[in-house]
N, CA, C and O atoms as CSV, one atom per row, in Angstrom:
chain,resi,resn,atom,element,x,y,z
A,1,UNK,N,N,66.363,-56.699,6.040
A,1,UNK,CA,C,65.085,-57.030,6.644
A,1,UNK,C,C,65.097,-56.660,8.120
A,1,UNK,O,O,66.068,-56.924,8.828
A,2,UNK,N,N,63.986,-56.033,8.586
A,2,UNK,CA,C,64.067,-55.987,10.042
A,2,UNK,C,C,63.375,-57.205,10.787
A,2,UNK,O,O,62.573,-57.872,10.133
A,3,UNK,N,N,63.554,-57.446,11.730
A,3,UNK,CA,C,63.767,-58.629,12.731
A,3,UNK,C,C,62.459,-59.038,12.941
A,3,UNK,O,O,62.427,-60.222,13.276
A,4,UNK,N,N,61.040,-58.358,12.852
A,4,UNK,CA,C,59.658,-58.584,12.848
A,4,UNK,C,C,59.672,-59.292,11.321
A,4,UNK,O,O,58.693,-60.030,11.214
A,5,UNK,N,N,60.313,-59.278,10.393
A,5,UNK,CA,C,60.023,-59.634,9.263
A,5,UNK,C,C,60.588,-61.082,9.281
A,5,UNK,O,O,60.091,-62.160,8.953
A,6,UNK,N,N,61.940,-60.688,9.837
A,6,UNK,CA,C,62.277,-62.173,9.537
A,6,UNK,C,C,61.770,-63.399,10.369
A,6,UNK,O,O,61.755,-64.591,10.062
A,7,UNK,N,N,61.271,-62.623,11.759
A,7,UNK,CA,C,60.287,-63.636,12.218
A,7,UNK,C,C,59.508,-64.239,11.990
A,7,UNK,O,O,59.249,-65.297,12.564
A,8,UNK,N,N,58.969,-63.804,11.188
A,8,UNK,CA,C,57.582,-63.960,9.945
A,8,UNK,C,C,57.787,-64.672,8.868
A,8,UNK,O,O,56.750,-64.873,8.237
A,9,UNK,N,N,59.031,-65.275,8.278
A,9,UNK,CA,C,59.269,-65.354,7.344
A,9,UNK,C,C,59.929,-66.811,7.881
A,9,UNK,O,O,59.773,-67.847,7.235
A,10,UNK,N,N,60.711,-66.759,9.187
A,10,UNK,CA,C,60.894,-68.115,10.285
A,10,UNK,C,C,59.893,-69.327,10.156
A,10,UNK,O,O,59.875,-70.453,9.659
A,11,UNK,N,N,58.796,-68.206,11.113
A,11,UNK,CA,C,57.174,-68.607,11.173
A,11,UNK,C,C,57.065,-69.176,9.627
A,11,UNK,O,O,57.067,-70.406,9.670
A,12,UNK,N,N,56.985,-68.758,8.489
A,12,UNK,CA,C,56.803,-69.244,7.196
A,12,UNK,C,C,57.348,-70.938,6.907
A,12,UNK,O,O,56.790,-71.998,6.624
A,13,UNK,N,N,58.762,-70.481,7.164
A,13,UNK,CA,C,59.327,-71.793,6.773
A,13,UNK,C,C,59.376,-72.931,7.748
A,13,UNK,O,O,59.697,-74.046,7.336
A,14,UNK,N,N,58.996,-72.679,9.380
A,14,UNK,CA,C,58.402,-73.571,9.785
A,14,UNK,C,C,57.272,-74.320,9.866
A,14,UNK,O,O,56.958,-75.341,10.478
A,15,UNK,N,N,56.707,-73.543,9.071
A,15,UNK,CA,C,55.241,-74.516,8.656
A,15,UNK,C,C,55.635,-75.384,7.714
A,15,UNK,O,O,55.290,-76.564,7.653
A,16,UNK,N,N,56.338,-74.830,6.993
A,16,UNK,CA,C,56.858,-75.878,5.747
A,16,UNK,C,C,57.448,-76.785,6.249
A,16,UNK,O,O,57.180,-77.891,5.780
A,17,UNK,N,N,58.212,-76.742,7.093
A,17,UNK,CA,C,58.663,-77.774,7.971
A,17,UNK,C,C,58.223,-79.058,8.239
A,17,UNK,O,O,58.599,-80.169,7.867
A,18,UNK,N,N,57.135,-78.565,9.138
A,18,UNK,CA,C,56.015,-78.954,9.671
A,18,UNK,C,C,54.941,-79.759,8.204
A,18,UNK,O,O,54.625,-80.948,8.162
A,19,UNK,N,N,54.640,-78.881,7.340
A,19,UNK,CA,C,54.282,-79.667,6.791
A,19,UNK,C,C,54.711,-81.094,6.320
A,19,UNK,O,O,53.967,-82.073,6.385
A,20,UNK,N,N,55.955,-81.110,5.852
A,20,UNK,CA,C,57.334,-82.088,5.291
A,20,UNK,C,C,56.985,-83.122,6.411
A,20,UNK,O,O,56.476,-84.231,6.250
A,21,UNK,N,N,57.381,-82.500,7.633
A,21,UNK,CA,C,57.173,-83.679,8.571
A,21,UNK,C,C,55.953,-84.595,9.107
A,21,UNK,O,O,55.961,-85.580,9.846
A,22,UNK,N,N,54.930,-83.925,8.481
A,22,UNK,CA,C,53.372,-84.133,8.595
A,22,UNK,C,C,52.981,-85.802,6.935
A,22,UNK,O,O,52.259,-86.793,6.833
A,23,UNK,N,N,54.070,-85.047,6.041
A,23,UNK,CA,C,53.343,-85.741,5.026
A,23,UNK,C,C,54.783,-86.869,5.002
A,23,UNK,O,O,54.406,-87.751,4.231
A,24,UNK,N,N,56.203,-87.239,5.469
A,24,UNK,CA,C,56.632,-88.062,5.238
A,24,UNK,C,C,57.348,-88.013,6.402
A,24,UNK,O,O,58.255,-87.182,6.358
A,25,UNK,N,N,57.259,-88.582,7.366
A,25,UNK,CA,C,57.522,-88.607,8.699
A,25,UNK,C,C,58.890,-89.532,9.024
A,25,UNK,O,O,59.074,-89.972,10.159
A,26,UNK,N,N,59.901,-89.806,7.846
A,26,UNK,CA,C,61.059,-89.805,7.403
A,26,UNK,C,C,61.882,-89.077,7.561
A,26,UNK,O,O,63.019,-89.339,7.952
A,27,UNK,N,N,61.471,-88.109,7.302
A,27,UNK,CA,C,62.189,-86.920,7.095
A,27,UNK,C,C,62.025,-86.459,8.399
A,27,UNK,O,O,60.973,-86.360,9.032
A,28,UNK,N,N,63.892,-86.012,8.966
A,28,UNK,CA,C,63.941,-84.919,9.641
A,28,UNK,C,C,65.167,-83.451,9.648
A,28,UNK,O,O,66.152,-83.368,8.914
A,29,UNK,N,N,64.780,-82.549,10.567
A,29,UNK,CA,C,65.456,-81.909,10.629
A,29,UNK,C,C,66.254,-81.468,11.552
A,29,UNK,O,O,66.027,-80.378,12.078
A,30,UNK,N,N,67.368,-82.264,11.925
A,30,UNK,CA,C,68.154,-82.419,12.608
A,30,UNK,C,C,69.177,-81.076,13.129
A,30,UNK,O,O,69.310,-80.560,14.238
A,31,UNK,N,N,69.907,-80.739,11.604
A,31,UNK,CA,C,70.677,-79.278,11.798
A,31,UNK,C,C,69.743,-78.201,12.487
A,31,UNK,O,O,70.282,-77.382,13.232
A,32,UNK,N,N,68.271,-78.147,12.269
A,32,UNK,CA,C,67.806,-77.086,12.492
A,32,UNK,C,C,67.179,-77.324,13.761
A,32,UNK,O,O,66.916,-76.357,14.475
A,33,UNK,N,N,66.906,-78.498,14.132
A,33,UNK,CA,C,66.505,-78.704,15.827
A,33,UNK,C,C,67.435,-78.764,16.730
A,33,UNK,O,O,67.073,-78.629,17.899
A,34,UNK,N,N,68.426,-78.913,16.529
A,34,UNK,CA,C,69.889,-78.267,17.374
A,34,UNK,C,C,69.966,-77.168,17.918
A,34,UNK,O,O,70.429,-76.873,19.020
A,35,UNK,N,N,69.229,-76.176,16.671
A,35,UNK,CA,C,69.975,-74.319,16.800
A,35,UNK,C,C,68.918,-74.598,18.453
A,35,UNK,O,O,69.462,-74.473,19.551
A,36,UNK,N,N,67.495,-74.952,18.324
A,36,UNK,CA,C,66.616,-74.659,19.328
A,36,UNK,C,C,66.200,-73.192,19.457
A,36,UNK,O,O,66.048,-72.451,20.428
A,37,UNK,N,N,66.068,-73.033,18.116
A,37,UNK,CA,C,65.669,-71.619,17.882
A,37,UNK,C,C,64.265,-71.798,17.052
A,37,UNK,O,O,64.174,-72.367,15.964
A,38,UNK,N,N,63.035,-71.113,17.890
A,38,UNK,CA,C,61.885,-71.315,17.227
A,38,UNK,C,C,61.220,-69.546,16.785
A,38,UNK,O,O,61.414,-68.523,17.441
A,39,UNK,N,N,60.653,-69.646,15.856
A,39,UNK,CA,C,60.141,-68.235,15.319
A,39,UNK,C,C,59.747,-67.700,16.837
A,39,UNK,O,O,60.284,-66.633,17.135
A,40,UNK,N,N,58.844,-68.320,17.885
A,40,UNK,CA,C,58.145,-67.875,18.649
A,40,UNK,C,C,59.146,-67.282,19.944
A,40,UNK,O,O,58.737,-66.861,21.026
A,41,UNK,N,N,60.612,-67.387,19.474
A,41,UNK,CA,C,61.358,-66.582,20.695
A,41,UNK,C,C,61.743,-65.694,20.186
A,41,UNK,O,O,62.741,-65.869,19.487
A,42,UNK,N,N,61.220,-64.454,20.265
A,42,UNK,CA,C,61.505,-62.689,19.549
A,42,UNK,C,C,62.490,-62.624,20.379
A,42,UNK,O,O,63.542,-62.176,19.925
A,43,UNK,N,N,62.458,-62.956,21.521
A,43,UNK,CA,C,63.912,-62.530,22.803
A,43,UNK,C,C,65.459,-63.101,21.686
A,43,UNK,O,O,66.547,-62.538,21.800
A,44,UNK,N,N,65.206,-64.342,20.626
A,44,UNK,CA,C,66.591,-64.085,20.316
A,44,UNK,C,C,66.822,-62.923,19.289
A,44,UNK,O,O,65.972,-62.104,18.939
A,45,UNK,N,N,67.954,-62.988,18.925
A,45,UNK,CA,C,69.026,-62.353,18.178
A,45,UNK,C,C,67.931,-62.164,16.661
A,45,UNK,O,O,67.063,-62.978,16.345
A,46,UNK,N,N,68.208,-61.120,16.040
A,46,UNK,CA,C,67.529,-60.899,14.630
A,46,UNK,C,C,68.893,-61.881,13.924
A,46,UNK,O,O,68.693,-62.303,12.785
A,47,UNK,N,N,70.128,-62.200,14.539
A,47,UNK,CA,C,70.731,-62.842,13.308
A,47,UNK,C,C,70.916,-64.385,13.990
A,47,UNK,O,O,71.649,-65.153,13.366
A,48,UNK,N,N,70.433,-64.761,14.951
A,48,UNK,CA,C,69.996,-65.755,15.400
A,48,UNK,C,C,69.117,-66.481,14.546
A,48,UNK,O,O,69.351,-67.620,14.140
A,49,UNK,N,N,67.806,-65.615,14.198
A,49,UNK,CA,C,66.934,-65.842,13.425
A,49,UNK,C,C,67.625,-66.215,12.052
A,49,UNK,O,O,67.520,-67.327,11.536
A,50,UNK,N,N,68.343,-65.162,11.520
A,50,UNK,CA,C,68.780,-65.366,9.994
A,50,UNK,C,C,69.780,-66.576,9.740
A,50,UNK,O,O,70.012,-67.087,8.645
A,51,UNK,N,N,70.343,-66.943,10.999
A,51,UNK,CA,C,70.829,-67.950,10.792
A,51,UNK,C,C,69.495,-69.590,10.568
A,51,UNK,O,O,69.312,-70.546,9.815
A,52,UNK,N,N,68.922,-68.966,11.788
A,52,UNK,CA,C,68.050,-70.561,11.548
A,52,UNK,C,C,67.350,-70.744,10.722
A,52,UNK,O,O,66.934,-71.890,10.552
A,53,UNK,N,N,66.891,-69.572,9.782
A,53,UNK,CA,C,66.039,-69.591,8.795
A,53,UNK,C,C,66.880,-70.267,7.435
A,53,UNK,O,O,66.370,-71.044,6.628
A,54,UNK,N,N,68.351,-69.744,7.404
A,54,UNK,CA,C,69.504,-70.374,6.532
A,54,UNK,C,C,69.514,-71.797,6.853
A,54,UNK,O,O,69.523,-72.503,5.845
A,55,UNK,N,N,69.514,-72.296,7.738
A,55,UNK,CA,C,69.718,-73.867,8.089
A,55,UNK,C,C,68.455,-74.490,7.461
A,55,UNK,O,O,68.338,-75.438,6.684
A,56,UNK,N,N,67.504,-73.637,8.055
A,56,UNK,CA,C,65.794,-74.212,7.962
A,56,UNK,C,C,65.627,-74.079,6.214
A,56,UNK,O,O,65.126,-74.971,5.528
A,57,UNK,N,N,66.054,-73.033,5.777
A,57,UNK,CA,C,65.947,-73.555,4.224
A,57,UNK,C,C,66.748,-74.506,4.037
A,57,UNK,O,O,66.094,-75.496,3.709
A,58,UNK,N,N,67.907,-74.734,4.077
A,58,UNK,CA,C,68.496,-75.420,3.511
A,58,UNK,C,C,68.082,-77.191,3.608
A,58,UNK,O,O,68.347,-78.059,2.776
A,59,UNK,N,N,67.331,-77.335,4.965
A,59,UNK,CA,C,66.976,-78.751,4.936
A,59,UNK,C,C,65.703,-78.998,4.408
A,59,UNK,O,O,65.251,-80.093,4.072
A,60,UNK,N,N,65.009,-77.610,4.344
A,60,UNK,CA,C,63.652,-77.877,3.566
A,60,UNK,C,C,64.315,-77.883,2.077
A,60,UNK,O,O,63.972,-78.996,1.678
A,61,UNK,N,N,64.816,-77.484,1.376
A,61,UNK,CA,C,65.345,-77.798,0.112
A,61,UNK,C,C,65.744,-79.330,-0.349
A,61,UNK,O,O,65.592,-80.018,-1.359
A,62,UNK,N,N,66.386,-79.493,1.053
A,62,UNK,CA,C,67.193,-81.150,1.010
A,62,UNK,C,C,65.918,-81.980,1.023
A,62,UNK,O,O,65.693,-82.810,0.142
A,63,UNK,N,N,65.023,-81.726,2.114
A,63,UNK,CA,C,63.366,-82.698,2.154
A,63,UNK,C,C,62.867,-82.565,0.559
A,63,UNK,O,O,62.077,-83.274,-0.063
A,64,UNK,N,N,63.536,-81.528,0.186
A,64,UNK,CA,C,62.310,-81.313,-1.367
A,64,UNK,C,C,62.974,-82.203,-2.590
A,64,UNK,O,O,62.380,-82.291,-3.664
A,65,UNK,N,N,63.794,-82.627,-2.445
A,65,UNK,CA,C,64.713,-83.409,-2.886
A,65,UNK,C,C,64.020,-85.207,-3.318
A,65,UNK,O,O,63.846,-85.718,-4.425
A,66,UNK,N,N,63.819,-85.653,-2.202
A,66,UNK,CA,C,63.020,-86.458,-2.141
A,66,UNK,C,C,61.340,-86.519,-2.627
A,66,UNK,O,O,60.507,-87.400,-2.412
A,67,UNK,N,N,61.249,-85.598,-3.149
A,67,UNK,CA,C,59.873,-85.080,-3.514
A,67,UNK,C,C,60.273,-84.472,-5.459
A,67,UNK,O,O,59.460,-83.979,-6.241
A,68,UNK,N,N,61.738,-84.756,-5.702
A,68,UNK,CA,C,62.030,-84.803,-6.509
A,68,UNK,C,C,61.851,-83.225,-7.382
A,68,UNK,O,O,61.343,-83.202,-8.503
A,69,UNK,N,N,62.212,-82.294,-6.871
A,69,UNK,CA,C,62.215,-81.203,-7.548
A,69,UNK,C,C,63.745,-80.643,-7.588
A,69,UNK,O,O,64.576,-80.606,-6.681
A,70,UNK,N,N,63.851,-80.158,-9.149
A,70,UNK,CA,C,65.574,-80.311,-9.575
A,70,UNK,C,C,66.089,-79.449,-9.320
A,70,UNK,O,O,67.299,-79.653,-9.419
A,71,UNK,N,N,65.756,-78.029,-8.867
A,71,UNK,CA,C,66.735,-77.281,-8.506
A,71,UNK,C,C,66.568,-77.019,-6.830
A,71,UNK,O,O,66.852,-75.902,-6.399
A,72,UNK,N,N,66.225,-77.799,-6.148
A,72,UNK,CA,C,66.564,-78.128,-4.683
A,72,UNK,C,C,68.244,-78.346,-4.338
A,72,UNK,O,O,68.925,-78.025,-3.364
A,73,UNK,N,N,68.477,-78.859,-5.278
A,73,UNK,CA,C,70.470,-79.432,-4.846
A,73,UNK,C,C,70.871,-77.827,-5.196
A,73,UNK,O,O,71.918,-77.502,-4.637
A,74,UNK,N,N,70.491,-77.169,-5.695
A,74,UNK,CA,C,71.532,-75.794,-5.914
A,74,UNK,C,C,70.639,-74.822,-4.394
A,74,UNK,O,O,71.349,-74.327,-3.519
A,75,UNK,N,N,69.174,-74.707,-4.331
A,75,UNK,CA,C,68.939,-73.936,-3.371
A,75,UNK,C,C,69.752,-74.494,-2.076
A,75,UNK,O,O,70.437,-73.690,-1.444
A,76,UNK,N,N,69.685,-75.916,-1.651
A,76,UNK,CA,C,70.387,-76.170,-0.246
A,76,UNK,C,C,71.774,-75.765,0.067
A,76,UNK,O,O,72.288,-75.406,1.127
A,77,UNK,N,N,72.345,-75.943,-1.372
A,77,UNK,CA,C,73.720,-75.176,-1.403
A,77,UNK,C,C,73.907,-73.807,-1.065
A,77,UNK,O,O,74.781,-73.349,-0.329
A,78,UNK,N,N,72.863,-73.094,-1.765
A,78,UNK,CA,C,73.445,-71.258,-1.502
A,78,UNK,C,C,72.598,-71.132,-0.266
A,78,UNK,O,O,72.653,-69.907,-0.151
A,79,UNK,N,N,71.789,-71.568,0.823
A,79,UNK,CA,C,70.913,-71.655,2.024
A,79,UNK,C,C,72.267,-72.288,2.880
A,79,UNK,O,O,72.370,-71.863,4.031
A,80,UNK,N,N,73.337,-73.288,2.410
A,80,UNK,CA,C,74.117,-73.112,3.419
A,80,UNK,C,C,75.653,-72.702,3.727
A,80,UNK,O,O,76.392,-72.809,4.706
A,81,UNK,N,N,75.810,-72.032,2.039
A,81,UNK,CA,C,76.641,-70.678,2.228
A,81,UNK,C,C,76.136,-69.392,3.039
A,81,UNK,O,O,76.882,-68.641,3.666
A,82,UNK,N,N,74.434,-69.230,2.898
A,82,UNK,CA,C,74.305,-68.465,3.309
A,82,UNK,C,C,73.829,-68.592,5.160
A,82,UNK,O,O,73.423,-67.820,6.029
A,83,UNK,N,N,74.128,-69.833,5.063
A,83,UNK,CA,C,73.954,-69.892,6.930
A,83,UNK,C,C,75.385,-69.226,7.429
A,83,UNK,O,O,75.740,-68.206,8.019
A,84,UNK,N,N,76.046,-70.495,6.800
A,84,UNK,CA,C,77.839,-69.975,7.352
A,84,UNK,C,C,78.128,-69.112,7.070
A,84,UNK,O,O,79.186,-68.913,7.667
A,85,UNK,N,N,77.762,-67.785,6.098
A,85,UNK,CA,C,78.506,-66.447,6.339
A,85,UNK,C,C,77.395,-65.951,7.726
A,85,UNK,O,O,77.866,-65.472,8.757
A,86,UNK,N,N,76.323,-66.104,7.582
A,86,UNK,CA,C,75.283,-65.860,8.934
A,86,UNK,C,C,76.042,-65.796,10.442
A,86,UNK,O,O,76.026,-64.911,11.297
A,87,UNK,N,N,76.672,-67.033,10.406
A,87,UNK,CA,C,77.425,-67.988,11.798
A,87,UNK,C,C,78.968,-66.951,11.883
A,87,UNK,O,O,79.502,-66.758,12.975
A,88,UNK,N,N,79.549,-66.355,10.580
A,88,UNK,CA,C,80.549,-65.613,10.759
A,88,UNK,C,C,80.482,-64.093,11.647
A,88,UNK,O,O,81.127,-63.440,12.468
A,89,UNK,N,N,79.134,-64.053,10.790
A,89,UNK,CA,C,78.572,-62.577,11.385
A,89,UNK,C,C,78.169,-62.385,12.730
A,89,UNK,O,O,78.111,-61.251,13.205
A,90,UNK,N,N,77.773,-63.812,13.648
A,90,UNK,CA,C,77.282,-63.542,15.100
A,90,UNK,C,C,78.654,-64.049,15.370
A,90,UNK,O,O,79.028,-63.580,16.445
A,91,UNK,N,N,79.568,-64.827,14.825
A,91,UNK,CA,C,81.023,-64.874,15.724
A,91,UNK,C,C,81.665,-63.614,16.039
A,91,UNK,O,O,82.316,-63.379,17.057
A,92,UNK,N,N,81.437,-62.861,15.124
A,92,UNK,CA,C,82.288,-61.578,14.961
A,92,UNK,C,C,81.443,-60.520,15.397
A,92,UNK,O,O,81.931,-59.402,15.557
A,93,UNK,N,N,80.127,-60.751,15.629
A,93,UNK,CA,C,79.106,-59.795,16.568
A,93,UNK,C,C,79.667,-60.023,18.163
A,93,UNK,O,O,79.917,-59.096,18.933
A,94,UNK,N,N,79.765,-61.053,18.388
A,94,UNK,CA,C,80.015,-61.901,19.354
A,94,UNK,C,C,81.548,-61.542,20.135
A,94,UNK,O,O,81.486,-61.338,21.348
A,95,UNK,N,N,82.447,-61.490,19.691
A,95,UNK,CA,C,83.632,-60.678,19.592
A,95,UNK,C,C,83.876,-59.805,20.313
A,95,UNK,O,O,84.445,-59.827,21.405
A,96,UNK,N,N,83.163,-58.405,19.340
A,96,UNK,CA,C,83.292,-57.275,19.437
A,96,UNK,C,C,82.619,-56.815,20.658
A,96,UNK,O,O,82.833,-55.687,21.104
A,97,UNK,N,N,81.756,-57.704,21.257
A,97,UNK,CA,C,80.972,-57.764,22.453
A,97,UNK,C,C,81.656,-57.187,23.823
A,97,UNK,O,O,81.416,-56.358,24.701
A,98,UNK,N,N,82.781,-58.261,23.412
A,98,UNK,CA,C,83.692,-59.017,24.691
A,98,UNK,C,C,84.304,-58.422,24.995
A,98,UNK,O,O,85.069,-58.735,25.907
């Protein structure tokens, strides 16, 4: 994916977010308000993005949970394999920098 896309796709799952937090105000998202990475900063990293979008699914999966839909426990799982190989890839971007 190129980096306009995945912005878009950021933008996507933060509405969902947003929605979650709109309709049970219980729920938060903690892992993903940490990164402090919002769709609306293009200045970061395209794998900046792919990481927060990995986190950001993965807790929207976990919110969906509570809303009782059954294959949420397997999506949050492969959303946060697929963060941490994400987090490997800017360590080792990160690196090669230096």
């Amino acid at each position: 994916m190129h980096k306009d896309e995945l912005i878009i796709l950021h933008q996507m799952l933060s509405e969902i977010k947003e929605y979650f937090e709109a309709t049970s105000p219980d729920l938060h998202f903690s892992q993903y308000d940490a990164l402090r990475i919002t769709p609306k900063q293009a200045h970061k990293s395209k794998l900046e993005h792919k990481y927060a979008i990995f986190v950001l699914g993965s807790e929207i999966a976990n919110a969906m949970r509570t809303v009782e839909f059954s294959a949420s426990n397997r999506i949050s799982a492969r959303m946060k394999e697929l963060a941490e190989k994400t987090m490997k890839e800017i360590e080792l971007l990160q690196q090669q920098q230096q």
